[in-house]
C-alpha positions in Angstrom: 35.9 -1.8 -3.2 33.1 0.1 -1.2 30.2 0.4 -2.2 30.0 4.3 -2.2 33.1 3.9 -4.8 30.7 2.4 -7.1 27.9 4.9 -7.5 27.6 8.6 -7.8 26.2 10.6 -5.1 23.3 11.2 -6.9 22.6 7.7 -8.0 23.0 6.8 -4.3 20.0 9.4 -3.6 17.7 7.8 -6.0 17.9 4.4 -4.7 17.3 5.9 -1.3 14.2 7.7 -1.7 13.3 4.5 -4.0 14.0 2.7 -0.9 11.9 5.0 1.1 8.7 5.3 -1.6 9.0 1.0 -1.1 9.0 1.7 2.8 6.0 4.4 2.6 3.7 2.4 -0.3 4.1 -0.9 1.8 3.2 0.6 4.7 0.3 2.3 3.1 -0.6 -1.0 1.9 -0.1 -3.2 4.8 -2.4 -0.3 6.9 -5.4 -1.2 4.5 -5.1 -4.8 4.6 -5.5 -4.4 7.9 -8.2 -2.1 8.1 -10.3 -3.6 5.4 -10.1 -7.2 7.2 -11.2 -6.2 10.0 -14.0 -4.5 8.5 -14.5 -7.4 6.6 -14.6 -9.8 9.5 -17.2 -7.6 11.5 -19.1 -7.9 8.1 -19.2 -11.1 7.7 -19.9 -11.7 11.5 -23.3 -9.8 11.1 -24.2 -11.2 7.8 -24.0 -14.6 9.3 -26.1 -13.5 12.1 -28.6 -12.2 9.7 -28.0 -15.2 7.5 -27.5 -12.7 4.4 -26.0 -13.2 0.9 -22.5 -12.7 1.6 -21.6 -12.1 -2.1 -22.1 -8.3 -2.4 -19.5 -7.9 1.1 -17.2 -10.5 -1.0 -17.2 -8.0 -3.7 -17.1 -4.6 -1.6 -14.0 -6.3 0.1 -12.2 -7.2 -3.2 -12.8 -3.7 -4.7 -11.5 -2.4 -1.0 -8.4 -4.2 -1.9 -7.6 -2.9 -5.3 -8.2 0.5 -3.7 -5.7 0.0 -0.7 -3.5 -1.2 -4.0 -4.2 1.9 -6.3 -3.8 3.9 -2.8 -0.1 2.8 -2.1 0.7 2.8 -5.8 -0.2 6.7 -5.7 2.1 6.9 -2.3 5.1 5.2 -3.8 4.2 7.9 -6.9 4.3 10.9 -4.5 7.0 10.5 -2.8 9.0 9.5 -6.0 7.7 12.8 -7.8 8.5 14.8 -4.8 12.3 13.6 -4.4 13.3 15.0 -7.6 11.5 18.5 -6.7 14.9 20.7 -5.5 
């Protein structure tokens, strides 16, 4: 039995544009962890030439994070809400 047998067209929409909002949000999400460590590292670089506390970056990086987090939440979100707009 194939597999387009089993579902409906329409239930074989929804788990591609749930497929796609997973594609977009870890995308999203994979960007900012990028971005935020290398912001981080350059951080932490001139801290240690400064010979800074390093707790308040430590923080600003972990609050970074749940924003990249909350950010690719909202994408996944989006493009959900917007699929069922016809």
């Amino acid at each position: 039995m194939t597999r387009r047998a089993m579902f409906s067209s329409r239930l074989e929409r929804r788990r591609q544009v749930r497929r796609f909002a997973v594609l977009i949000a870890a995308t999203v999400f994979a960007i900012g962890i990028v971005l935020v460590g290398i912001v981080a590292v350059q951080g932490f670089d001139f801290l240690g030439v400064a010979e800074a506390d390093r707790m308040p970056l430590g923080l600003a990086v972990l609050g970074a994070l749940a924003c990249v987090f909350f950010v690719s939440l909202f994408a996944y979100a989006a493009v959900r809400l917007f699929s069922r707009i016809d």
